[in-house]
C-alpha positions in Angstrom: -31.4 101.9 -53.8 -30.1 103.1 -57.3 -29.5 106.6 -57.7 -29.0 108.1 -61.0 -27.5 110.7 -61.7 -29.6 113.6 -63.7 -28.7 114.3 -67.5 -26.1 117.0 -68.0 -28.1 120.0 -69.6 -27.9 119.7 -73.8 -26.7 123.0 -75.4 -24.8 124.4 -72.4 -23.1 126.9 -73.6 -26.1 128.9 -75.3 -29.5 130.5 -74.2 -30.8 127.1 -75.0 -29.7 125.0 -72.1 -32.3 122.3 -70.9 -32.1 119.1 -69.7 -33.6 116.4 -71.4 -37.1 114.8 -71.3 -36.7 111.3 -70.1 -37.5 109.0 -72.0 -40.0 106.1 -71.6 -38.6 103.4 -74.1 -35.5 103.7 -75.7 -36.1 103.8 -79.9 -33.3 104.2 -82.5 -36.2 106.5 -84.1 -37.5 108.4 -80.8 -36.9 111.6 -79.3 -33.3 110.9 -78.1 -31.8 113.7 -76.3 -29.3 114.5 -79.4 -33.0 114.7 -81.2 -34.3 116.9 -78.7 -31.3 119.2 -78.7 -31.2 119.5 -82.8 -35.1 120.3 -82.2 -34.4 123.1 -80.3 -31.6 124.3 -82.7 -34.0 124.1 -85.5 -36.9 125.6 -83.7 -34.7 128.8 -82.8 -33.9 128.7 -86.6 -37.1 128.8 -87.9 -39.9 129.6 -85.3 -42.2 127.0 -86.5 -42.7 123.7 -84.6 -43.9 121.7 -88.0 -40.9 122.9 -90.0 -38.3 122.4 -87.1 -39.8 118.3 -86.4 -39.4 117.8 -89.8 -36.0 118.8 -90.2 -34.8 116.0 -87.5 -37.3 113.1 -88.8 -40.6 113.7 -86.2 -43.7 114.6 -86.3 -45.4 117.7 -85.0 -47.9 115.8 -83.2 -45.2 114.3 -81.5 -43.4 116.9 -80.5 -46.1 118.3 -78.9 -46.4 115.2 -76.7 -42.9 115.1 -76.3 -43.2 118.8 -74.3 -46.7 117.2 -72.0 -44.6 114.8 -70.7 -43.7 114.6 -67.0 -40.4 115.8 -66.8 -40.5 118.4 -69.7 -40.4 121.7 -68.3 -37.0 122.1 -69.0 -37.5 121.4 -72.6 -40.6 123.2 -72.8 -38.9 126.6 -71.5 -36.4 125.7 -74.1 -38.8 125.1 -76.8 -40.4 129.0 -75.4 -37.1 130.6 -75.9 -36.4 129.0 -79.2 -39.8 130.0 -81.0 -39.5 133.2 -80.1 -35.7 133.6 -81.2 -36.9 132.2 -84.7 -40.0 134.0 -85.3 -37.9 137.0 -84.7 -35.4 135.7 -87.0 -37.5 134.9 -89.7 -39.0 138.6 -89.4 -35.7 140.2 -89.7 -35.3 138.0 -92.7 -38.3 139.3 -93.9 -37.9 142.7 -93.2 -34.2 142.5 -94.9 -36.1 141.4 -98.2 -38.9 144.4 -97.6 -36.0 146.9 -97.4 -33.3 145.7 -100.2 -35.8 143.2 -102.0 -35.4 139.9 -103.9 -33.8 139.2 -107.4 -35.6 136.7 -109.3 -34.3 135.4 -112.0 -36.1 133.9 -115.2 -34.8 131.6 -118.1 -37.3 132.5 -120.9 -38.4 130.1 -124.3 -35.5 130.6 -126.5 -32.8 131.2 -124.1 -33.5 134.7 -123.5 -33.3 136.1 -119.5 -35.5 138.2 -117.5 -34.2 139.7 -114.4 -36.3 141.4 -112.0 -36.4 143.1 -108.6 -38.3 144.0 -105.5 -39.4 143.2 -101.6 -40.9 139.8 -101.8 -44.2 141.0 -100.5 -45.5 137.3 -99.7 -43.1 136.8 -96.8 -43.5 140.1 -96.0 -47.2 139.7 -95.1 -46.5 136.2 -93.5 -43.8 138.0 -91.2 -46.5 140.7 -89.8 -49.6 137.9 -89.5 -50.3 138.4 -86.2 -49.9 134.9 -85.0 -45.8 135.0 -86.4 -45.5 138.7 -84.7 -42.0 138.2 -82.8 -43.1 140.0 -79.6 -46.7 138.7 -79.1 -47.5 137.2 -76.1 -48.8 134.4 -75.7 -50.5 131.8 -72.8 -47.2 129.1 -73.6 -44.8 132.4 -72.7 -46.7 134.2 -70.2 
């Protein structure tokens, strides 16, 4: 009988510890555990699944699957703690720009440049939708 030993939990040292979802086949293009773990990094960066399965090469769709299979609840509470550490990231972000504002700069026909100021009210709004609200609850973290 072969016994094998359980995967040492990814990102140990922070909040973010999980072990590993198994894989079923191994792909050079799958969800390896590095993959998973820079997942999780970039989910807790940006709050948003789409964005964060981008930035490591997968699909949203696929992540999601990733987190139904057996053997995912690790990852899963991961992926809980992770959303909601970068959807309240993102709002402070936003809330920074409400409070000191944005500088955008224009280069004008002929050379000439237009500086302007003031709270970039588009992020704003998107940071107080009430789906990216940093404390909402929700059925995946109650």
């Amino acid at each position: 009988m072969e016994h094998r030993t359980p995967p040492a939990p990814l990102l140990a040292d922070t909040g973010l510890a999980f072990t590993p979802v198994p894989g079923q086949r191994h792909r050079a293009d799958g969800w390896s555990p590095e993959t998973q773990a820079n997942f999780i990094r970039a989910l807790s960066a940006m709050g948003s699944v789409g964005q964060a399965a981008k930035a490591v090469g997968m699909g949203r769709r696929s992540a999601y699957r990733l987190r139904d299979r057996p053997g995912a609840a690790s990852f899963a509470a991961a992926w809980d703690r992770a959303i909601s550490m970068g959807r309240t990231h993102q709002f402070s972000i936003a809330m920074d720009r409400a409070i000191n504002g944005v500088t955008i700069v224009r280069v004008m026909k002929g050379g000439a440049v237009d500086v302007s100021g003031g709270p970039d009210m588009d992020i704003v709004r998107s940071a107080l939708r009430e789906d990216a609200a940093p404390l909402k609850a929700t059925k995946d973290t109650v």
